[in-house]
C-alpha positions as CSV (number, residue, x, y, z in Angstrom):
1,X,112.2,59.8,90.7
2,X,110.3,59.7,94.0
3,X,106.5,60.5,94.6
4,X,107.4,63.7,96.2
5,X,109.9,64.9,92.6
6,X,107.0,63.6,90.2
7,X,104.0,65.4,92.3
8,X,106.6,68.7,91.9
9,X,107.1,68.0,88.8
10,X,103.9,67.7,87.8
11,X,102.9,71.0,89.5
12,X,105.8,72.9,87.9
13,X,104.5,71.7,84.5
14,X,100.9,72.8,85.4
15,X,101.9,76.4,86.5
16,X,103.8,76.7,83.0
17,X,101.0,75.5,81.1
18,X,98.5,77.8,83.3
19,X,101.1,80.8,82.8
20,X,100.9,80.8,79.3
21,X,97.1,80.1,79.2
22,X,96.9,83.2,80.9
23,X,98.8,85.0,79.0
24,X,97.2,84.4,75.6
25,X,93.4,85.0,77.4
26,X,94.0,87.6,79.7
27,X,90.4,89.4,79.0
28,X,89.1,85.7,80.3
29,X,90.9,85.4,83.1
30,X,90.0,89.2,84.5
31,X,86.5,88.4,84.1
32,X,87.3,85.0,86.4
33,X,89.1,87.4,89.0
34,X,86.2,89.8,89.0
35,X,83.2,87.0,89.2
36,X,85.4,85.5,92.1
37,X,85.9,88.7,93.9
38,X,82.1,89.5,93.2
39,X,81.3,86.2,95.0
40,X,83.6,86.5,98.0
41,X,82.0,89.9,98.7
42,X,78.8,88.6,98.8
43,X,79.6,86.1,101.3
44,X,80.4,88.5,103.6
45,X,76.9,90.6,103.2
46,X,74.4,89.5,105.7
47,X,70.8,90.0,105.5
48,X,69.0,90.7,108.4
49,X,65.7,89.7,108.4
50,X,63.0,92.0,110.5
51,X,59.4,91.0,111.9
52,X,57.9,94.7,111.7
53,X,59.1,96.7,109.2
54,X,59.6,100.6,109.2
55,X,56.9,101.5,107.3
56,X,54.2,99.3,109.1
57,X,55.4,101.4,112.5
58,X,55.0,104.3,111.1
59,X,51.8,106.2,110.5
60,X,50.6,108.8,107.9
């Protein structure tokens, strides 16, 4: 068996187990999908930081 068939091997093993895994613990691994998502959405927010904000500019 060369590197390249054991490192495959290996992998194919690894997706099995994982399969499985998530199978059996579903609620688990839809709270990892939504903390993920949650995470990659805030990474895309920006905030914008002002010098003079609205309400000092305007007066009452």
């Amino acid at each position: 068996m060369t590197f390249l068939q054991g490192l495959t091997t290996l992998f194919e093993i690894g997706m099995a187990v994982a399969l499985f895994w998530c199978f059996f613990n579903e609620d688990k691994l839809i709270a990892f999908e939504r903390k993920l998502f949650a995470i990659l959405r805030r990474k895309k927010l920006k905030v914008v930081h002002t010098s003079y904000s609205t309400a000092n500019t305007v007066r009452q």
